[in-house]
N, C-alpha and C positions, 0 to 999 in steps of 0.2 A: 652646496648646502641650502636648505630649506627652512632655517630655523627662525630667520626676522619676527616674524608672528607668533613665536613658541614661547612658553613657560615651561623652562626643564627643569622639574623636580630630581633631586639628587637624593641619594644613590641611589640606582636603580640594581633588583635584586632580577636577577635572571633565573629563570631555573628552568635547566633542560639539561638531560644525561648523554645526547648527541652531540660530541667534541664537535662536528661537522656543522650542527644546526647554532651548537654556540659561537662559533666564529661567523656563520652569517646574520645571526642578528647580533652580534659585536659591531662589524660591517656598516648593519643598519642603522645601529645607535650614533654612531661615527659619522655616519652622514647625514642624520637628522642635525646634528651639534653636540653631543655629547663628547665627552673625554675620557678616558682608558681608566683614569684614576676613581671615576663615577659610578666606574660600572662591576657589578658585582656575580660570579656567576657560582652554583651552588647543581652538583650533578645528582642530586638525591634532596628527601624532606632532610635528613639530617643535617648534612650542611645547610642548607636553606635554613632551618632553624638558628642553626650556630651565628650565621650571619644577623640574623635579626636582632639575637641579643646583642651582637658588636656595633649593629650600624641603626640607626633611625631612618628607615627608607620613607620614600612618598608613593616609589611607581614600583611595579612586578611584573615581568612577563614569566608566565608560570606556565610549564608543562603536565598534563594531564598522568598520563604513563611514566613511572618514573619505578627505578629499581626497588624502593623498599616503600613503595604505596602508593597516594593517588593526591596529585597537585590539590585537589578541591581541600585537602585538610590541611595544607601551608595555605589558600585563600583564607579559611575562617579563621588561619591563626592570626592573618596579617589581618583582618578586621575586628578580630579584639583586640589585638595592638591597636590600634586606629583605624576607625569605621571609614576616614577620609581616605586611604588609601588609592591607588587609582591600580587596577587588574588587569593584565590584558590576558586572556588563554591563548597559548600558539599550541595549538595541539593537531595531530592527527587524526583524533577522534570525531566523525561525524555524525551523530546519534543526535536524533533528538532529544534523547535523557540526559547526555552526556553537557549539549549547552542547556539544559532547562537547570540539569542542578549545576552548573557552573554559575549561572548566572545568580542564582536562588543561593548560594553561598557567600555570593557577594563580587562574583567578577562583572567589572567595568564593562569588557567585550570581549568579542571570539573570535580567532583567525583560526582557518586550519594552516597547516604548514605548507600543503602543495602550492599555496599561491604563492605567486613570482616577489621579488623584494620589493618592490614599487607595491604591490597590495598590500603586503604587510607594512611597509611603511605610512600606506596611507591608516592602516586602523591605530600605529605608533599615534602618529598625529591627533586621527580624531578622540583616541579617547584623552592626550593633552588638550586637545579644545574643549574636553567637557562632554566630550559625543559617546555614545555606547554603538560600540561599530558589532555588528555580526555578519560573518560569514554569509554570502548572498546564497550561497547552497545551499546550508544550514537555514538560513532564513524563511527560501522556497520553501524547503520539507516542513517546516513547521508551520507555515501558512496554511500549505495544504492540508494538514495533516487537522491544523484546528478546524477547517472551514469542513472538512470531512465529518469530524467529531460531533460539528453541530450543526449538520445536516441527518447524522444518526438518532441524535438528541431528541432535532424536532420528530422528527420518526415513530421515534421510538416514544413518546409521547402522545404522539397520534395515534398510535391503534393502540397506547393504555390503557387511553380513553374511551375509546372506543369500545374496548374488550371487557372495561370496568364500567362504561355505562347499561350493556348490553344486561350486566346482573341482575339490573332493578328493573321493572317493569314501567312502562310512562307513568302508569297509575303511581307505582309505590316514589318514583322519582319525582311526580306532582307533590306527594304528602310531604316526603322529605323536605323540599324546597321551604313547605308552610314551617315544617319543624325545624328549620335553621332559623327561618324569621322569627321563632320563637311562641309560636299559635300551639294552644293546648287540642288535645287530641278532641275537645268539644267543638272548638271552634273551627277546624280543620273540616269536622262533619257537616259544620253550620255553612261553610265556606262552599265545599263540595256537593254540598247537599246528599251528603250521604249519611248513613246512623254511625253513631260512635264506636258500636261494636264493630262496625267493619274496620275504621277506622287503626282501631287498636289490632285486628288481626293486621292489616299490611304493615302496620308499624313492628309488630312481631317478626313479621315475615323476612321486615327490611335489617331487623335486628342478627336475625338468624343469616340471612347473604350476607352482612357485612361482617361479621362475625362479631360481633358487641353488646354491650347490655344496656345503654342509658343512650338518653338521645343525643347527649351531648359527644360521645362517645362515636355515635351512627354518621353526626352531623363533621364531625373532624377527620373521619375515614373517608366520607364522600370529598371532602375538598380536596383531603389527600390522592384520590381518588379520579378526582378531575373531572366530578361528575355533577358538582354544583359551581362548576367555572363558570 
């Protein structure tokens, strides 16, 4: 046993509809330190439910796929019971949506099931130490997947800007610049040294590309715009 350094929270509510998968993490618990009497197992939400109003749990390990719906709705039950709760997911499922809204409901951490009992014992542990352990697979894909995202991001950003500076002419992008500092269409002439009547035509003009009617209007599209960044 492994448990000298443990604080084990009692009862723990198991829920998985696999007889096979709950006798090994029964197994598991058994040889972290727990006892038979502690542990609770529950093959559906319904029993899962039933249990909770019998027993005052601390810890869960909750399965995802279950016969009459989806573990993530015993999580948010077991955190309005109490927010402290401690979560683990052993599920099969490896989606990244799968641990985004697992976690986002309120699970502690994620294992999938394929890993050998020493893995899953070790995420047992660290989420008793207080750790939020994830699936190193699961973890990969979502790393990647974000560093992906916001390499599209920036991208996709760049030729916004691009595409939406291209609309205004330097000229009409010099006036606007004056028009967000807040220079009246005299002073802008006075500035550029050009007459007021031009003045006013590219502010038309800039009115009409940006599709709006007041400056204020012209000047909150262009930032939206990314054109007075």
């Amino acid at each position: 046993m492994l448990n000298s350094e443990l604080s084990l929270p009692v009862p723990v509510i198991v829920v998985e509809d696999e007889p096979l998968i709950q006798v090994r993490l029964k197994e598991i618990l058994l040889d972290i330190g727990y006892t038979s009497e502690n542990l609770l197992f529950a093959a559906n939400l319904t029993q899962a439910n039933a249990l909770l109003q019998k027993h005052s749990t601390s810890f869960a390990l909750v399965d995802l796929g279950l016969p009459d719906g989806n573990g993530l709705d015993f999580i948010k039950t077991l955190k309005k019971y109490d927010p402290s709760i401690l979560v683990l997911v052993v599920s099969a499922w490896s989606t990244e949506d799968a641990i985004l809204t697992a976690i986002s409901a309120g699970a502690t951490g994620y294992v999938l099931k394929e890993r050998d009992d020493l893995e899953v014992m070790l995420s047992i542990r660290s989420v008793l130490r207080g750790g939020a352990p994830i699936d190193p697979f699961i973890a990969q894909k979502i790393l990647k997947k974000l560093h992906i995202d916001e390499i599209e991001t920036k991208q996709h950003t760049e030729i916004k800007k691009l595409e939406k500076t291209e609309v205004l002419s330097k000229r009409e992008q010099e006036i606007l610049i004056l028009v967000s500092q807040g220079l009246s269409n005299k002073e802008i002439a006075d500035q550029l040294n050009l007459s007021r009547y031009t003045i006013e035509s590219h502010v038309k003009h800039i009115y009409r590309k940006l599709s709006v009617s007041t400056r204020i209007m012209a000047v909150d599209a262009a930032r939206i715009l990314g054109i007075l960044d």
